[in-house]
C-alpha positions in Angstrom: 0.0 0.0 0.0 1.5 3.5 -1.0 0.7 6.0 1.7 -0.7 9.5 -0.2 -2.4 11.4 2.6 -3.2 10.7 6.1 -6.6 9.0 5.1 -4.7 6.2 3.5 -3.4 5.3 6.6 -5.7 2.7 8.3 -5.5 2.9 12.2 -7.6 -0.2 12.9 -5.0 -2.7 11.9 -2.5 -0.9 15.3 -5.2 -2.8 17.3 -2.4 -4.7 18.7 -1.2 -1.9 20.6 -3.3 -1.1 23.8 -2.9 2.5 23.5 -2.9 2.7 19.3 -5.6 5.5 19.7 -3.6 7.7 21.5 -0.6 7.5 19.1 -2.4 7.1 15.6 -5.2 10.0 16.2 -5.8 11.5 13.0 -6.7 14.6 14.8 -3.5 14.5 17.5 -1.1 14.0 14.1 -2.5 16.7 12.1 -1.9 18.8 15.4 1.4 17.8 15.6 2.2 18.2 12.2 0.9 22.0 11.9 3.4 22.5 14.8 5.8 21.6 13.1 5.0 23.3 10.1 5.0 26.4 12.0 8.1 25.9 13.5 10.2 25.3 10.6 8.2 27.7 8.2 10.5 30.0 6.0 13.6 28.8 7.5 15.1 27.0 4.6 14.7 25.5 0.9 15.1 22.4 2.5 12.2 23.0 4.9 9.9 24.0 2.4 10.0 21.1 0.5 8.9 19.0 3.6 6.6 21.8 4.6 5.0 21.3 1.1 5.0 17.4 1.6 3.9 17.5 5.2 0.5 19.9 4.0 -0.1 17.3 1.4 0.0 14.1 3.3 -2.0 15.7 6.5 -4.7 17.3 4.3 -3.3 20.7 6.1 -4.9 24.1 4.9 -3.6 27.8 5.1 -6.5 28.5 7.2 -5.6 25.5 9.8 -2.0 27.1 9.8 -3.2 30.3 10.9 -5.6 29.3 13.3 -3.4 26.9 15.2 
């Protein structure tokens, strides 16, 4: 399975792990992954290549960005 965006990820097959909700939260990653967005945001060419990647794959908008 090739992994596009964050809704291709199935979190029902981490039953195995007793606490899989608190690590594979859709909502929790996206959080985390605006964070990081905002922490590394114009920093670097490097950076905004993963920036642009990271919005992709977490379905992230400008208006979440500003918001958070």
């Amino acid at each position: 399975m090739t992994l596009k965006t964050l809704k291709d990820l199935n979190y029902k097959d981490w039953k195995c792990y007793d606490d899989y909700e608190k690590w594979f939260s859709e909502n929790s990653l996206k959080q985390e992954a605006i964070k990081w967005v905002k922490s590394k945001f114009g920093k670097s060419i490097e950076d905004a290549i993963q920036i642009d990647w990271i919005m992709h794959f977490f379905n992230i908008t400008p208006q979440e960005l500003e918001n958070a």
